[in-house]
C-alpha positions as CSV (number, residue, x, y, z in Angstrom):
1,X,9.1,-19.9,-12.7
2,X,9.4,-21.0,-9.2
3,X,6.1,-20.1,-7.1
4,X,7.1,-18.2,-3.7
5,X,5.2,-17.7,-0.6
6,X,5.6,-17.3,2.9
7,X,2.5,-18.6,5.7
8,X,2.2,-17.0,8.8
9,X,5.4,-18.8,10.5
10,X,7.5,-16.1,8.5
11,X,4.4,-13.6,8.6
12,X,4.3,-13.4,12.2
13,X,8.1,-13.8,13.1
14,X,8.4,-9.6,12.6
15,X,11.9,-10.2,12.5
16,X,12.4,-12.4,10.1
17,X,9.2,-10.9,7.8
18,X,11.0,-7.4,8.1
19,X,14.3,-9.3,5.9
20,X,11.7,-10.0,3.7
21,X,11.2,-7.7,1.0
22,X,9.8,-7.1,-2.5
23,X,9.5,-4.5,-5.4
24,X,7.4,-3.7,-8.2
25,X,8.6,-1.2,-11.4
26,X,6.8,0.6,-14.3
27,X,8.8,1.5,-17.2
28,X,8.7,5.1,-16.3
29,X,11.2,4.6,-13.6
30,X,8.7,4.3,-10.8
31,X,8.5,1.4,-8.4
32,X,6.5,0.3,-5.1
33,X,8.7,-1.4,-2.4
34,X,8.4,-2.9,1.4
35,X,8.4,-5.5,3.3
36,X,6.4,-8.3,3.1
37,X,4.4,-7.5,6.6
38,X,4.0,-3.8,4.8
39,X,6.7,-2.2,7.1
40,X,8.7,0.4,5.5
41,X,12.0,-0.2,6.8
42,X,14.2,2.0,4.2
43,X,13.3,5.7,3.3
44,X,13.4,4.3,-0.7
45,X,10.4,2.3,0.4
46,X,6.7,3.0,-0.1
47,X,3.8,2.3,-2.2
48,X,4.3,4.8,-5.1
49,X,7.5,6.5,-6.0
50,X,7.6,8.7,-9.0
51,X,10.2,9.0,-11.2
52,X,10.0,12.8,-12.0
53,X,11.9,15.5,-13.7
54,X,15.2,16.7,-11.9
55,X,16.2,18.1,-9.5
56,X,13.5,15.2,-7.6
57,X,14.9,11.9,-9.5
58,X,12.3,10.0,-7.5
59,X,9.6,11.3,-5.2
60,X,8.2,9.5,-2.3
61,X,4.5,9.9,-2.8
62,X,2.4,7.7,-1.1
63,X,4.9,5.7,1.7
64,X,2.3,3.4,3.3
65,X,-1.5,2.8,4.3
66,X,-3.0,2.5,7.6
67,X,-5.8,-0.5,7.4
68,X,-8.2,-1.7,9.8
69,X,-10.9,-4.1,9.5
70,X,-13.7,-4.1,11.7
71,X,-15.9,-7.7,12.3
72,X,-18.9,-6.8,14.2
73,X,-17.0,-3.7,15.9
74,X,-13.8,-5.2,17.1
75,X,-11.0,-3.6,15.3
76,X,-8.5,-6.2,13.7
77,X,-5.4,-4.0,12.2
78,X,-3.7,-5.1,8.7
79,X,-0.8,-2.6,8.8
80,X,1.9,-2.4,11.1
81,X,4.3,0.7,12.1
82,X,6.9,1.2,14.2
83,X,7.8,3.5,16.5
84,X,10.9,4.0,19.3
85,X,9.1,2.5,21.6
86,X,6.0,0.4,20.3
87,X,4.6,-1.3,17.6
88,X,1.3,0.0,16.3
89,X,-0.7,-1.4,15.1
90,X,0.5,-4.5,14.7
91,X,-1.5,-6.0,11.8
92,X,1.4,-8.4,11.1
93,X,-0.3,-10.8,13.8
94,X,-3.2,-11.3,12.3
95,X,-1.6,-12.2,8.2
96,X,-1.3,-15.7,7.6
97,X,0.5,-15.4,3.9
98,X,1.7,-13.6,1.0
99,X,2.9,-14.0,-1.9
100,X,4.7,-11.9,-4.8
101,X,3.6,-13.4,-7.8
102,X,1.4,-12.2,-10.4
103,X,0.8,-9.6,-7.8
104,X,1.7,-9.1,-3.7
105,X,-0.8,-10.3,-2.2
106,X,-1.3,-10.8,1.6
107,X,-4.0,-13.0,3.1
108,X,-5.5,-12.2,6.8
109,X,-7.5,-14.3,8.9
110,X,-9.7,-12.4,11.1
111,X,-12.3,-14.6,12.9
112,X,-14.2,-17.0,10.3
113,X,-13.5,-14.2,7.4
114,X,-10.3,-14.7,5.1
115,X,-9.4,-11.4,3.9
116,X,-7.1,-10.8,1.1
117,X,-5.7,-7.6,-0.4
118,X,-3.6,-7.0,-3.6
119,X,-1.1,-4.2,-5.1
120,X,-1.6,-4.2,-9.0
121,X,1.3,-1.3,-10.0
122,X,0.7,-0.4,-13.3
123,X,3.4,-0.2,-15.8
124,X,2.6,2.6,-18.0
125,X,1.7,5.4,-15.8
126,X,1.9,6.4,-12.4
127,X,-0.4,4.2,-10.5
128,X,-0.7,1.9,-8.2
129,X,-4.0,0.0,-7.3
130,X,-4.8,-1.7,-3.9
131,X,-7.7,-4.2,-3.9
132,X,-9.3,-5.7,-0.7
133,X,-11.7,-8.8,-0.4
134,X,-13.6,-11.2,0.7
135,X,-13.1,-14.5,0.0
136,X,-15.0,-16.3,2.9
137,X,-17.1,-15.2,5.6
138,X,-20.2,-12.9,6.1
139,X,-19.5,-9.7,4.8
140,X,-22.6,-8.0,6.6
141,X,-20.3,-7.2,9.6
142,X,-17.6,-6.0,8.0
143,X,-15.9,-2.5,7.2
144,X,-12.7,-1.3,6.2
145,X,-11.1,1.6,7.2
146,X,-8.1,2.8,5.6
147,X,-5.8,6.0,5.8
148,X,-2.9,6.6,3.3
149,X,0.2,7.8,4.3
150,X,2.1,10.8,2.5
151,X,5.9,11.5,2.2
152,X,6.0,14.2,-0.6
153,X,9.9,13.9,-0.8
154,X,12.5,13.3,-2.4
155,X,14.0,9.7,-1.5
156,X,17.1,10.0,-0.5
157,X,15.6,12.6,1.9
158,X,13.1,12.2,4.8
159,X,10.2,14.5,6.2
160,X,8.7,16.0,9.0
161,X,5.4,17.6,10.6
162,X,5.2,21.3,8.4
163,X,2.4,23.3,9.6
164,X,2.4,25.2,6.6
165,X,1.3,22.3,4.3
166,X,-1.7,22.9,2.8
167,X,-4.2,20.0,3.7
168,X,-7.0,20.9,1.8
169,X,-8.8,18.2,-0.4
170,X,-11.0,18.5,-3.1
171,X,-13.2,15.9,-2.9
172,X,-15.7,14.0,-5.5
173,X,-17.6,11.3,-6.2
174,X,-15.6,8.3,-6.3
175,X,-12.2,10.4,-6.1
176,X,-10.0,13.1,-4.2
177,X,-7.3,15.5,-5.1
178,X,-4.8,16.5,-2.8
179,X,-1.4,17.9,-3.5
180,X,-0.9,17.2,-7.0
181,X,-1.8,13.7,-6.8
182,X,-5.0,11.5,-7.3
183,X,-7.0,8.9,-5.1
184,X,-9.7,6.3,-6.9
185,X,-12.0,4.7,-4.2
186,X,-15.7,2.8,-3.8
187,X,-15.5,4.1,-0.4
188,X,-19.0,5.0,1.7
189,X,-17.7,7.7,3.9
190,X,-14.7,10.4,3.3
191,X,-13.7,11.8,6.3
192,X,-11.9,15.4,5.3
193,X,-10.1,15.6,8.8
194,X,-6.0,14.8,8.4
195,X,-3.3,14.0,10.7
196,X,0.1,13.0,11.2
197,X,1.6,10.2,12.1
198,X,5.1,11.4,13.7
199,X,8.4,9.7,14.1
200,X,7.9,6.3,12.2
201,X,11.0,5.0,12.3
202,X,13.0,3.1,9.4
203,X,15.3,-0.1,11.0
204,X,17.0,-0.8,8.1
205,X,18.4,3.3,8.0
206,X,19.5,3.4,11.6
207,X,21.4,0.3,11.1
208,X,23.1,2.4,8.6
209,X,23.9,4.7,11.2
210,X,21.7,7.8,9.4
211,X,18.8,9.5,10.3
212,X,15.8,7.0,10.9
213,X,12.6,8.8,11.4
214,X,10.1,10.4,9.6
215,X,6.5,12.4,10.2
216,X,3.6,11.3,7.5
217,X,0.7,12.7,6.6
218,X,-2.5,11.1,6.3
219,X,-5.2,13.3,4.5
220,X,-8.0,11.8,4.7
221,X,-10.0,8.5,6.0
222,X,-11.4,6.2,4.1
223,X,-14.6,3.8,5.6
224,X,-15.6,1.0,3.2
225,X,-18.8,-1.1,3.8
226,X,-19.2,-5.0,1.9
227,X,-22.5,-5.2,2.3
228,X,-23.7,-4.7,-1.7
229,X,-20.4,-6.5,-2.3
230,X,-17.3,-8.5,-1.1
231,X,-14.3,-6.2,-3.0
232,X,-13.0,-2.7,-2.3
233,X,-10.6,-0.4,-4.0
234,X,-7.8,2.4,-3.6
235,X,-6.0,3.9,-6.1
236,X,-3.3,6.5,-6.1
237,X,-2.1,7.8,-9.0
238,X,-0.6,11.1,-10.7
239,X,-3.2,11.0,-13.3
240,X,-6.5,12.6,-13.3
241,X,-9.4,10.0,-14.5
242,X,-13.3,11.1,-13.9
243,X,-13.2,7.5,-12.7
244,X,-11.3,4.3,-12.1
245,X,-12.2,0.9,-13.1
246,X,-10.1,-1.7,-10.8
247,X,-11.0,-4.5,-13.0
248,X,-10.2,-3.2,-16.1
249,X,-6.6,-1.9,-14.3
250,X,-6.3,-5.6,-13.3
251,X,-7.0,-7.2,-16.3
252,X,-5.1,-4.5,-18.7
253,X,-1.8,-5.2,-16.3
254,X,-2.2,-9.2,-15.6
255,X,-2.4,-9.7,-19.9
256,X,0.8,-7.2,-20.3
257,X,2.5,-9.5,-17.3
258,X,1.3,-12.7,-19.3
259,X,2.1,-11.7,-22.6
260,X,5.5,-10.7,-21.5
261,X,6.0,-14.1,-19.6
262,X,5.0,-16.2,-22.8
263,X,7.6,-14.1,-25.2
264,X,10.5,-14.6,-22.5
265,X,12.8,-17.4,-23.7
266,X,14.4,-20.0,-21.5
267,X,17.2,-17.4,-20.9
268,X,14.9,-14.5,-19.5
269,X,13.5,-16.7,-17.0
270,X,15.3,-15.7,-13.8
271,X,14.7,-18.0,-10.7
């Protein structure tokens, strides 16, 4: 299978990256989909959409993340959002590649440090995994934080600020519960305040000519520290776990993907 990636020529062009998209599916139905720079352009986008029982054929559960890596106390973003009138933050101008394949995986260069993160989606259940690292550089410096960013909603549909919502999260070691869903983490520090990000817009709808903007929810904060190690983990899923191994998700999902890769024949292979 032909290997595809795109370096930071692509990566830092927002216009072209934002043409750039790719999907992942479980066999329940569910998917994870966005652009390569992590820019939800369509309302079907976002990091996990469950397939659920009618009348929601597909709910919009988690749409995005909000990432920021800190080096020594200047703040570097990873994610991008747009608004009507600005871009931010504009992580895009600090990733230098990604690739699809086995898993997305984008690469940031921040300084001396080269930062990857990677979205495992697992097939059999509800989940989807996002792992950050390390892979050169002094990791003493370093933290994470990372907010995730709610939809709730039916696809087809979009959503906005309710003041009625109920915020409240029940947190625990190593994992939170909010709203029916579940969130795996290594993180040091939960921060219980929320807040919402209002009128993200979607490019790709209002060149459709339909409604384009949406409010999202961020529950809670994540703040992750590398010192006792160079790899940190989020995971948002519909199923309740007393705990989360990342590597054990990883390695359960990359021998499905290769076991299903060595049983395709020459006629499966789609290039």
């Amino acid at each position: 299978m032909n290997s595809i990636s795109f370096n930071s020529n692509v990566c830092r062009n927002l216009d072209q990256a934002l043409k750039k998209e790719w999907l992942e599916r479980n066999r329940l139905g569910g998917y994870a989909a966005s652009t390569i720079v992590s820019v939800n352009t369509r309302r079907y986008h976002g990091l996990l959409v469950a397939k659920l029982h009618p009348p929601l054929e597909h709910l919009v559960l988690l749409s995005n993340v909000e990432e920021i890596l800190y080096v020594d106390e200047t703040a570097y973003p990873l994610s991008t959002l747009l608004y009507r009138d600005t871009i931010n933050p504009e992580g895009y101008r600090n990733l230098n590649q990604f690739f699809p394949l086995p898993f997305p995986t984008w690469i940031f260069h921040v300084e001396d440090l080269i930062f990857a993160k990677s979205l495992v989606f697992m097939y059999d259940e509800q989940t989807v995994l996002l792992r950050y690292q390390i892979l050169s550089g002094d990791e003493n410096l370093v933290r994470l934080e990372l907010k995730p960013l709610m939809a709730f909603r039916d696809f087809h549909s979009l959503g906005f600020q309710n003041d009625r919502l109920n915020t409240k999260i029940k947190p625990s070691a190593g994992r939170i519960q909010f709203s029916g869903a579940y969130f795996y983490h290594n993180a040091a520090i939960v921060d219980q305040a929320g807040n919402w990000y209002c009128r993200v817009q979607y490019p790709q709808e209002k060149s459709r000519g339909l409604d384009f903007e949406e409010d999202l929810y961020a529950p809670f904060r994540l703040v992750y520290t590398f010192i006792k190690g160079r790899t940190a983990f989020f995971c948002a899923s519909l199923n309740r776990y007393e705990k989360v191994d990342p590597d054990a998700l990883i390695i359960k999902e990359s021998d499905r993907r290769n076991h299903v890769q060595h049983n395709k024949s020459p006629l499966d292979i789609r290039f």
